[in-house]
C-alpha positions as CSV (number, residue, x, y, z in Angstrom):
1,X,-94.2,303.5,133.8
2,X,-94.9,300.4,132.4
3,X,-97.9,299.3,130.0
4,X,-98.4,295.9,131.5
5,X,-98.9,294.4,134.7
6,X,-97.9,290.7,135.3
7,X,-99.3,289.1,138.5
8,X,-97.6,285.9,140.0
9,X,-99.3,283.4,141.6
10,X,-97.3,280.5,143.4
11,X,-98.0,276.7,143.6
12,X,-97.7,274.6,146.1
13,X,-95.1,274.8,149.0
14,X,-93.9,277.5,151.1
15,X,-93.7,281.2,150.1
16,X,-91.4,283.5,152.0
17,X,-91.8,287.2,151.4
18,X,-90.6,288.0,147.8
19,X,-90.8,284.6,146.5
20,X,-91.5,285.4,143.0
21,X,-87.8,286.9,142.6
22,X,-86.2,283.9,141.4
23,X,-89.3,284.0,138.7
24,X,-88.7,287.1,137.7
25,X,-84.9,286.2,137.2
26,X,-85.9,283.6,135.2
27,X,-88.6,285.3,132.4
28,X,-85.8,288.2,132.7
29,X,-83.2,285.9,131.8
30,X,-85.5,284.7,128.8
31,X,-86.1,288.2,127.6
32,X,-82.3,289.1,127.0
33,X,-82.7,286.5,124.6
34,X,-84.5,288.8,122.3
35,X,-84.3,292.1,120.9
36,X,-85.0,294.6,122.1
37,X,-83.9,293.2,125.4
38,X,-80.8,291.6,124.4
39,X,-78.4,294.5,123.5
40,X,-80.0,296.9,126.4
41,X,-81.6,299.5,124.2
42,X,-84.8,298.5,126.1
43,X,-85.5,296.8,129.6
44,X,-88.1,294.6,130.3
45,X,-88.9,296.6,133.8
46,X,-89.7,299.9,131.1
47,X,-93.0,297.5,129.6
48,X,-93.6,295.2,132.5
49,X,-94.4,295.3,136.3
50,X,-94.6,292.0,138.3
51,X,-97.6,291.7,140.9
52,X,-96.6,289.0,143.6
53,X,-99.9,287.7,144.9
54,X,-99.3,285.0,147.8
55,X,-101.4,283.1,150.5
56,X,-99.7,280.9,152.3
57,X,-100.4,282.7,155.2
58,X,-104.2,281.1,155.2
59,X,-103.3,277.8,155.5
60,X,-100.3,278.6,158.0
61,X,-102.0,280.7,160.0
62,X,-105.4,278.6,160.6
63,X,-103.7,275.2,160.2
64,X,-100.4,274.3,160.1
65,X,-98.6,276.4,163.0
66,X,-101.6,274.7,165.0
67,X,-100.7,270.7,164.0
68,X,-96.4,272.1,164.0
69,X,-95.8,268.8,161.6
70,X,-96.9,265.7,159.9
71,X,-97.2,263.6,163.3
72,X,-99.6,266.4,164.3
73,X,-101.4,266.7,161.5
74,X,-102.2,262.9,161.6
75,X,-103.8,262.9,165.1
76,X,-105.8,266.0,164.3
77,X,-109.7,264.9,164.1
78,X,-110.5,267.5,161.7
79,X,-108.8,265.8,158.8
80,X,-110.4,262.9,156.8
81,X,-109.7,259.3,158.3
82,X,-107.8,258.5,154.6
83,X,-106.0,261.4,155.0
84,X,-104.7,260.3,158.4
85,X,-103.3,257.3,157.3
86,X,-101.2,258.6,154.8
87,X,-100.0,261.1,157.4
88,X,-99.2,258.8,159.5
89,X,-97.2,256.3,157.4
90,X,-95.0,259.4,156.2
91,X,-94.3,260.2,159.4
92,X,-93.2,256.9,160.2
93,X,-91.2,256.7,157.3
94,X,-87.4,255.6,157.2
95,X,-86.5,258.4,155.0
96,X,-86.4,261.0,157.3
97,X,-86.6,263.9,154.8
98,X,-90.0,262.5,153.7
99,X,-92.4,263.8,156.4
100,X,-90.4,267.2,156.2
101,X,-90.5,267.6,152.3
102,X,-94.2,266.5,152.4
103,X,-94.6,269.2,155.3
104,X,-93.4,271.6,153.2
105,X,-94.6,271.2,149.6
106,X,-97.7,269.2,149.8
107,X,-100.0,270.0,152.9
108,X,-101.4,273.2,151.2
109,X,-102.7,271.0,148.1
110,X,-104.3,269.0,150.7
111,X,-105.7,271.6,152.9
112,X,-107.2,273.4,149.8
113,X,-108.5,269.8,148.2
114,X,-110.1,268.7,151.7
115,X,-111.2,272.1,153.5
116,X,-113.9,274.0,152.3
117,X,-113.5,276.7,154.9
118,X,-109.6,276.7,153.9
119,X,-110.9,277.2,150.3
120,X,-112.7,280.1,150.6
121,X,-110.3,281.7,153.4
122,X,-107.6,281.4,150.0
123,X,-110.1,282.7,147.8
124,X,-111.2,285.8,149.2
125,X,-107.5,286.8,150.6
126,X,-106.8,286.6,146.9
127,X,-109.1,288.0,145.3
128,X,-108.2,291.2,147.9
129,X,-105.0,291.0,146.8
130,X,-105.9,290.7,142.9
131,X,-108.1,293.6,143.0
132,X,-105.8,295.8,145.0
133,X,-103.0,295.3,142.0
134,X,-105.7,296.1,139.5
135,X,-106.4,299.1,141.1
136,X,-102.8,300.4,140.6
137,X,-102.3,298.7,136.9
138,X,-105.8,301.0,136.0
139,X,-104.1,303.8,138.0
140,X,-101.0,303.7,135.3
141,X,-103.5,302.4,132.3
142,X,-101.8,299.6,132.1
143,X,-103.1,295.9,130.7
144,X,-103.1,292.9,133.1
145,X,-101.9,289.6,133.0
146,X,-101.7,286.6,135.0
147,X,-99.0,283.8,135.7
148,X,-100.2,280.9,137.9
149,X,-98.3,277.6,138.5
150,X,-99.2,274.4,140.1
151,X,-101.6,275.1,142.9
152,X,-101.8,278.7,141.8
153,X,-103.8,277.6,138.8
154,X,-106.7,276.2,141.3
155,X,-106.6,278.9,143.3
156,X,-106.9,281.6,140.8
157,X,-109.6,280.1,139.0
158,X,-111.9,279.9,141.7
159,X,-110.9,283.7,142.8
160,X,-111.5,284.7,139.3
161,X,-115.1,283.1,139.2
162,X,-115.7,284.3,143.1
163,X,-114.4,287.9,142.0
164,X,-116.6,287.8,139.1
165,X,-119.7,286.7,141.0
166,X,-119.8,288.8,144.0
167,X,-121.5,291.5,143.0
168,X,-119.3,293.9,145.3
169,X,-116.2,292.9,143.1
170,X,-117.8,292.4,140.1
171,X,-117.3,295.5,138.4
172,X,-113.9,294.7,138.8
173,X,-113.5,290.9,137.9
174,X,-116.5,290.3,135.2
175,X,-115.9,292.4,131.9
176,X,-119.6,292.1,131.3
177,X,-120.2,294.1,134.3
178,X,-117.7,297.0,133.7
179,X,-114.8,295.0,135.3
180,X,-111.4,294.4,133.5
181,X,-110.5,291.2,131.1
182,X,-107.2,289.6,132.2
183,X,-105.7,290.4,128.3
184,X,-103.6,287.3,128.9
185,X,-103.7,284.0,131.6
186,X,-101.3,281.8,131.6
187,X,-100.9,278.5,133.8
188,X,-97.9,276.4,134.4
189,X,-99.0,272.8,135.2
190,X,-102.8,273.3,135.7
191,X,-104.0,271.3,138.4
192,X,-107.6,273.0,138.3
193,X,-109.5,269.7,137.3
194,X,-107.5,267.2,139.7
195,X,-107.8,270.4,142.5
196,X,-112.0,270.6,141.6
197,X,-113.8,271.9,144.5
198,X,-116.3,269.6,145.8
199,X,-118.3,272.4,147.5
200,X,-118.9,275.8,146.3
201,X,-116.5,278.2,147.6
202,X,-119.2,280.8,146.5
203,X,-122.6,282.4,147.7
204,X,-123.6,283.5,144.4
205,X,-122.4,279.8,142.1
206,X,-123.4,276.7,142.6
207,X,-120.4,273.7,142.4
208,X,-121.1,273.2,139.0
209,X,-120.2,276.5,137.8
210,X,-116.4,275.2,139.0
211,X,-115.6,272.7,136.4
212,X,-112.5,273.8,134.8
213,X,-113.2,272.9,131.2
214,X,-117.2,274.6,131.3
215,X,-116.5,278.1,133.2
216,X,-115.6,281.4,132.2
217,X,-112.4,281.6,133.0
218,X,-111.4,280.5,129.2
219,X,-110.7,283.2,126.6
220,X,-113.8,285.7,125.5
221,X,-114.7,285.7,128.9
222,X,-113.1,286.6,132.3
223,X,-109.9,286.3,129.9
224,X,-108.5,287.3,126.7
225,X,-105.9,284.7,125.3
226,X,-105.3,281.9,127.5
227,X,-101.8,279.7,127.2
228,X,-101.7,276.6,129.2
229,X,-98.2,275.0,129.6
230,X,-97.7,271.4,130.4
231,X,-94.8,269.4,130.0
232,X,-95.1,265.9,129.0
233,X,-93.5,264.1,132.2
234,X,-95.3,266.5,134.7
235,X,-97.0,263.9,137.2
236,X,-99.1,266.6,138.6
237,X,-100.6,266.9,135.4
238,X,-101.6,262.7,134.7
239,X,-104.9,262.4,136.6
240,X,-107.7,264.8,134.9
241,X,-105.2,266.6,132.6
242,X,-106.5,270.2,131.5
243,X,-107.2,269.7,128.4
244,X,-110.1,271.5,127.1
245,X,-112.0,271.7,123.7
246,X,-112.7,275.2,123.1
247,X,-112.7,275.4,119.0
248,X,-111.5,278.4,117.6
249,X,-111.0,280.3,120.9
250,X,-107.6,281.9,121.6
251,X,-106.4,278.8,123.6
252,X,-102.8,277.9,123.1
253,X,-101.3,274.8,124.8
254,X,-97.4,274.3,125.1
255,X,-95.8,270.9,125.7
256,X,-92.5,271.2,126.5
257,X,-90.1,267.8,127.3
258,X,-86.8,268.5,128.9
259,X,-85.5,268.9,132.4
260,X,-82.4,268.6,134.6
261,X,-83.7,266.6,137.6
262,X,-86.8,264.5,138.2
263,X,-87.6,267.0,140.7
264,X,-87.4,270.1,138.6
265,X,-89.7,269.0,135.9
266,X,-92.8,270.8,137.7
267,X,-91.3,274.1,138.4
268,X,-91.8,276.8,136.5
269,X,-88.6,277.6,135.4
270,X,-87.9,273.7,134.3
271,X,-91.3,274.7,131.9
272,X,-90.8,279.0,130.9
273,X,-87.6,278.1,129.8
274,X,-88.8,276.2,126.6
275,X,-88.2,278.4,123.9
276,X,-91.8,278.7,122.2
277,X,-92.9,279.4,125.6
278,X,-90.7,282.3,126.6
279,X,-91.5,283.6,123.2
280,X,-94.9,283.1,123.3
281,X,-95.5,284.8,127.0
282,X,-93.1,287.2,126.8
283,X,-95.3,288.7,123.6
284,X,-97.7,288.6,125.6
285,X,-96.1,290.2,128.9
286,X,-94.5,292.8,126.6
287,X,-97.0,293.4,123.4
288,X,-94.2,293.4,121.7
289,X,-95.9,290.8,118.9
290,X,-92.5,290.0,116.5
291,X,-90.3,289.1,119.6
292,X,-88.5,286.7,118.7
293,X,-86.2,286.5,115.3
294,X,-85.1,283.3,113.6
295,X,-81.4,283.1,114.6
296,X,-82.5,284.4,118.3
297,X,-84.8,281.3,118.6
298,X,-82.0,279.2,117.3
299,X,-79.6,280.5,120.2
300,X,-82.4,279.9,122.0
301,X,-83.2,276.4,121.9
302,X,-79.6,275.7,121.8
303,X,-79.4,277.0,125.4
304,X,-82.5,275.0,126.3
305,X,-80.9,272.0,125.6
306,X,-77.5,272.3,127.2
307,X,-79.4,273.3,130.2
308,X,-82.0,270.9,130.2
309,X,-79.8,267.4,128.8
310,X,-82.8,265.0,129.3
311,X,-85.9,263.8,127.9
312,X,-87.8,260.5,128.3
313,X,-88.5,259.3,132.2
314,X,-87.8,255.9,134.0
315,X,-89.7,257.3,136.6
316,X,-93.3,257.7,137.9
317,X,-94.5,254.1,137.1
318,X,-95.9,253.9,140.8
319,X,-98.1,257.6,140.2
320,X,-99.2,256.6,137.2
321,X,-100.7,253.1,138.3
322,X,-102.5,254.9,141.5
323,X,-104.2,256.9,138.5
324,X,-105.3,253.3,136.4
325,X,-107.4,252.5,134.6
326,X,-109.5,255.9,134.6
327,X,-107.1,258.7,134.8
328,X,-110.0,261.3,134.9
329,X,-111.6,259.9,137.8
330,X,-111.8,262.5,140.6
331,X,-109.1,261.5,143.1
332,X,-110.9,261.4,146.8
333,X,-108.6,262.9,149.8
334,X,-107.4,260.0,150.9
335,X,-106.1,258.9,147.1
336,X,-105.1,262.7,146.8
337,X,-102.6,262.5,149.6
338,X,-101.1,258.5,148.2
339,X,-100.2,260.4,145.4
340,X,-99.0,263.3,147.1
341,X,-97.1,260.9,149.0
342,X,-95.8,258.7,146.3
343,X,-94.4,261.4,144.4
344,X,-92.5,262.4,147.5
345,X,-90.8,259.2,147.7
346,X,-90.2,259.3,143.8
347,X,-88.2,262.4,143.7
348,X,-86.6,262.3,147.1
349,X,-82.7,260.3,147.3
């Protein structure tokens, strides 16, 4: 039985069933870097259990299997006027993969940036799910922790204040109420501030109470420790970078700077593979605190940089000029879904 339970939480793009395998591959892979892991004589399944919470199904359900593609979605009404015509040059686009990658990896980010109603149809199927896998860690006494990447990061920050606020699901989301601290939360490219909900997906919290850097999900509060990995060349992570200034709280931010391919340096493999952040989560994951020996981080970041050979970009000039001269402007949908776009058209051959 294990101690602790990790919960998953994907970004943006599609999601088959069991998604969060090639995840748990990789922080498995990371582990067997480390004693006790490394030599057998323990297994990371014996301290941790991985909760895969997914939604997809919201915004294919209620929206995409209606509009079947990016021509569609262009001519629907219900979108924003900027937001069609982006949609439309994409699918008019002489790179034919374009409107299909876009399809695929980027209408969720705008369907949870533009529609309220698609908002709070993600939040509350998560927060479901979320307090359905607490109920079986409690049911083995085990601590919880959370993984989010990308569009994950939004997503669970407004379920976690939702959760917290209900007051039918508060005495499991808000410690101060009875409910459970998440002992550890950590995001993988945080896109909560450029992701900001315009409108309250709440009953009980006004907007304001959804500003990444001022609400309780930060440690002492709805969490304990809080890690925030960013790499350096992450263009999700250029306009309103999570960055906040929380003093002495247990707030630990991770930079790492290599990759393979221009469009593997989001993922969250590209990112858990830096050595201080395997380290650091997998202490966490595990609470196993001294993980991690001197000659095992060397072989460590020795493997890091034969996988990942580059650092530095030539890249992303056009994403970062649709961002100047005030990168912590909120992006409106139409601006959203350039850079959504432009990205697309960055990474794609």
């Amino acid at each position: 039985m294990a101690n602790n339970y990790v919960f998953l939480v994907h970004g943006m793009g599609e999601h088959s069933a069991k998604w969060s395998e090639r995840w748990q591959t990789c922080i498995a892979n990371n582990a067997k870097l480390f004693a006790p892991y490394a030599d057998g004589s323990a297994k990371l399944g014996d301290d941790v259990a991985f909760e895969e919470i997914t939604y997809d199904e919201v915004f294919d359900e209620d929206y995409l299997s209606v509009w079947q593609d990016v021509a569609g979605a262009a001519a629907s009404p219900m979108l924003p006027p900027a937001v069609q015509i982006v949609l439309e040059e994409i699918a008019q686009s002489p790179n034919a993969k374009l409107p299909a990658f876009f399809w695929k990896s980027a209408m969720d980010v705008v369907l949870w940036a533009t529609f309220p109603q698609a908002r709070e149809a993600v939040v509350a199927k998560v927060t479901d799910k979320l307090m359905a896998g607490i109920g079986r860690a409690q049911a083995d006494g085990a601590s919880i922790h959370m993984l989010a990447h990308s569009l994950g990061t939004s997503v669970i920050h407004d379920a976690l204040l939702c959760g917290a606020a209900k007051p039918e699901s508060a005495k499991v989301f808000d410690p101060k109420k009875g409910g459970f601290q998440w002992k550890s939360y950590t995001t993988v490219a945080n896109v909560s501030r450029l992701l900001t909900a315009s409108e309250s997906p709440s009953d009980h919290l006004g907007v304001e109470s959804f500003r990444p850097h001022n609400s309780r999900v930060r440690p002492g509060d709805l969490v304990g420790t809080f890690v925030n990995v960013q790499h350096v060349l992450d263009p999700f992570t250029f306009p309103r970078t999570f960055k906040p200034d929380w003093g002495n709280l247990a707030f630990w931010p991770e930079r790492p700077d290599r990759y393979d391919e221009l469009i593997h340096i989001h993922d969250l493999e590209t990112q858990f593979d830096h050595p201080l952040v395997a380290r650091r989560c997998l202490r966490l994951f595990t609470g196993r605190n001294n993980l991690g020996r001197p000659a095992e981080m060397d072989a460590a970041w020795h493997r890091y940089e034969q996988k990942y050979g580059r650092s530095g970009v030539a890249g992303f000039d056009e994403l970062k000029a649709l961002t100047e001269p005030d990168a912590e402007r909120k992006l409106g949908a139409g601006e959203l879904a350039r850079y959504l776009a432009t990205y697309a058209k960055e990474v794609l051959p």
